[in-house]
N, C-alpha and C positions, 0 to 999 in steps of 0.2 A: 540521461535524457528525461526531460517531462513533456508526461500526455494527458492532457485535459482531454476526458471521457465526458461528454453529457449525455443523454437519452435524446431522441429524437423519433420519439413514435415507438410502437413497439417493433423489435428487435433493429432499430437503426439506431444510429450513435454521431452525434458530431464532434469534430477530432481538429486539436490543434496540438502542433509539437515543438518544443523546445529544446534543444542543448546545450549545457552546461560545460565546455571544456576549464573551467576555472577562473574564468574572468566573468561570469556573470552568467543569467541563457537569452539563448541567444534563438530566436524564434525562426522556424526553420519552413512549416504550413504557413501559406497563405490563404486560402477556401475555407471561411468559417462556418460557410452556408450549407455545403452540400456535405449529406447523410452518407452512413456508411455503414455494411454490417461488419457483424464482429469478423467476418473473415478476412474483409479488406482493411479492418481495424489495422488488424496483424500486420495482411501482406504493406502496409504501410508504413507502419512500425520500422516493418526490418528493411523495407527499402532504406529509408533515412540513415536506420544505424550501417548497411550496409553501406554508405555513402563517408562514414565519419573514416577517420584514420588515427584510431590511439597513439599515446608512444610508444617505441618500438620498446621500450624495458617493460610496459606493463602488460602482461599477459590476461587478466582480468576481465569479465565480461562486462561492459558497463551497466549501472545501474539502469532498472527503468523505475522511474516515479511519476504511476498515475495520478490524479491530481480530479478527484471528485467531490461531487455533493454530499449532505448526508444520507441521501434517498440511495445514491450509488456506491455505498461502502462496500457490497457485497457484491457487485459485480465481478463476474467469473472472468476477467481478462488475464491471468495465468494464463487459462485453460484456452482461451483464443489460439486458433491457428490458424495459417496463411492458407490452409488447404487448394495450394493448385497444382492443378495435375500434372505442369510440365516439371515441378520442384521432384527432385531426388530426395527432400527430407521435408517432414512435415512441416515445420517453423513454428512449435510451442512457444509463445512468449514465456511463461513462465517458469518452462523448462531450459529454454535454453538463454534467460536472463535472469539475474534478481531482481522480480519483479516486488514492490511494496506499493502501497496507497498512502494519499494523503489527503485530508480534507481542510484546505482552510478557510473554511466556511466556520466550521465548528472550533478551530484553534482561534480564529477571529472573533469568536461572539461574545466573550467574555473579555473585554480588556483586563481585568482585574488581575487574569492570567497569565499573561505573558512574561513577565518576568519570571513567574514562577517556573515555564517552561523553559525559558531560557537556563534557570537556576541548574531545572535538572538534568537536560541536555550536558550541562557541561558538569556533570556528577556522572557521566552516563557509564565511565569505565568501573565505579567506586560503589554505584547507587543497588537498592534494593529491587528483589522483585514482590510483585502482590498477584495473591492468586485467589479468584473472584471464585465462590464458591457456590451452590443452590441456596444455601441460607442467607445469602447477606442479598439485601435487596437494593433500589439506589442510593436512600438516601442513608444507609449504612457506610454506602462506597465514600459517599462524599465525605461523611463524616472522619471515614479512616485517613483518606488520599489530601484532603484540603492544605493541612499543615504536615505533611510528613513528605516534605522534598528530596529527603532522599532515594523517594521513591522512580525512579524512571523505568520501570519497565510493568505492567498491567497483563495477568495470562488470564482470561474471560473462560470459564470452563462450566459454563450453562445452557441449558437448552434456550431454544430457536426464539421461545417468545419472549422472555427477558433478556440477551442478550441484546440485539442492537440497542436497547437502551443502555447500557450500561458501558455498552464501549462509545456509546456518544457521551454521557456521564464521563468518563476518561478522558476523552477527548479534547472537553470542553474545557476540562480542566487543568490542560496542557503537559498529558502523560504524553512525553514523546515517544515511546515504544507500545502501541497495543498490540499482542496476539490472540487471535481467537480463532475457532475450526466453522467455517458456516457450510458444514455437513447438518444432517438432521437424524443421522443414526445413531442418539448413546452418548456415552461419554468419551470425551473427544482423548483420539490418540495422538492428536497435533500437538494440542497441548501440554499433555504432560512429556513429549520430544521436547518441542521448542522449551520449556522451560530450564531443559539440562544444556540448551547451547548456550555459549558467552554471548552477551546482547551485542558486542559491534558484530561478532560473525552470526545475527540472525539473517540478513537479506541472504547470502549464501547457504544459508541454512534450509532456509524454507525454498530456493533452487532447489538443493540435494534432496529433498521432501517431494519434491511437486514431480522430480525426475523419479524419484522411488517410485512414485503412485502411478507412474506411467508404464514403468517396469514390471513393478510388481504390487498391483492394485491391495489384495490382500495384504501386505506386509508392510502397506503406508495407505490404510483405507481413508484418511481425512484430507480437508479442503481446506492449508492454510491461507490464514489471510494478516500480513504483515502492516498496520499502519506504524509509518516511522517519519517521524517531525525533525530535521534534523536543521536546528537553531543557528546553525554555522552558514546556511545555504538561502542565497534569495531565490525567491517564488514569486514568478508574475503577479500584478493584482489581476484577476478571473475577474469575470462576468459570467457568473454562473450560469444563469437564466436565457443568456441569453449574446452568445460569443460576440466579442469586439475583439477590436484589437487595444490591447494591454496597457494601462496608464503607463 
């Protein structure tokens, strides 16, 4: 499933939804106009995927891929729930999906990158990982990352005020796996987790993560946030600004 998240005022959000069964996605929201908060975000969410019918051998939860701005990278829609009162269970998106983000705003802004994305996308079982440290500032990043394609996976392990730059740095430079923690407590415990799981099992990964922290706050205190660009897969063209319906 993709879910185009924009902002729409404060705490309201305009929401369009696609899925993907394998032949393309396939656009599933019609309403680009009307707002929504994050609770109806959810309870809408799971209607839709409530509506799909996998096959019966995969037992799997399907992916969801939000599908944001760069302003919206950090939107907490994990942590979205459906919270209504007649539900027997809460309805966590990001507990009870593998939730990830994507922005092709910033994979788009550099054409000079996209091969290079592509390159490492499909390096993605082989490829290295890079771990952004408080010493290295952007244009160190750039430096490292520009020519070293075997790089596909980016773990951002800095505080609050140089990170979002640098995972848009990443970004922009067609790392298709970023992880970062956008907690503001410390050095992130997300981080140095997700860096020991294999990069195809991070979206399940960061599920098992986001369900710890629900479980057991203390013993998974961070806020992962998964961007994953996966080169295999068409992506509507967005109208970020400003919802249409999709070239």
């Amino acid at each position: 499933m993709l879910v185009q998240v924009t902002r729409a005022g404060r705490g309201r959000h305009r929401l369009r939804i696609w899925c993907d069964e394998g032949a393309g996605p396939r656009q599933v929201s019609t309403d680009s106009s009307r707002s929504y908060t994050a609770s109806e975000v959810a309870r809408e969410v799971l209607r839709v995927l409530d509506s799909l019918t996998p096959p019966p051998e995969d037992e799997r939860p399907p992916l969801v891929e939000v599908l944001v701005d760069r302003a919206g990278l950090n939107l907490p829609v994990d942590e979205w729930a459906a919270r209504d009162p007649e539900a027997l269970v809460p309805g966590v998106l990001g507990v009870e999906f593998p939730l990830v983000v994507h922005c092709p705003e910033l994979l788009r802004r550099n054409g000079r990158f996209t091969a290079q994305w592509r390159s490492r996308w499909s390096r993605l079982d082989s490829g290295k990982t890079f771990v952004v440290s408080d010493s290295m500032d952007r244009d160190t990043i750039y430096s490292r990352l520009v020519n070293q394609l075997d790089t596909v996976r980016v773990c951002v392990d800095v505080p609050p005020g140089p990170r979002d730059g640098i995972v848009q740095t990443c970004l922009a430079l067609g790392i298709p796996v970023v992880v970062w923690d956008r907690s503001r407590d410390g050095a992130s415990h997300t981080v140095r987790h997700m860096a020991q799981v294999a990069i195809r099992e991070l979206p399940d990964g960061v599920r098992d993560y986001r369900a710890g922290a629900k479980a057991s706050p203390p013993d998974f205190p961070g806020r992962p946030v998964l961007a994953w660009a996966d080169a295999d897969r068409t992506v509507p063209r967005l109208h970020l600004t400003e919802p249409q319906e999709s070239a």
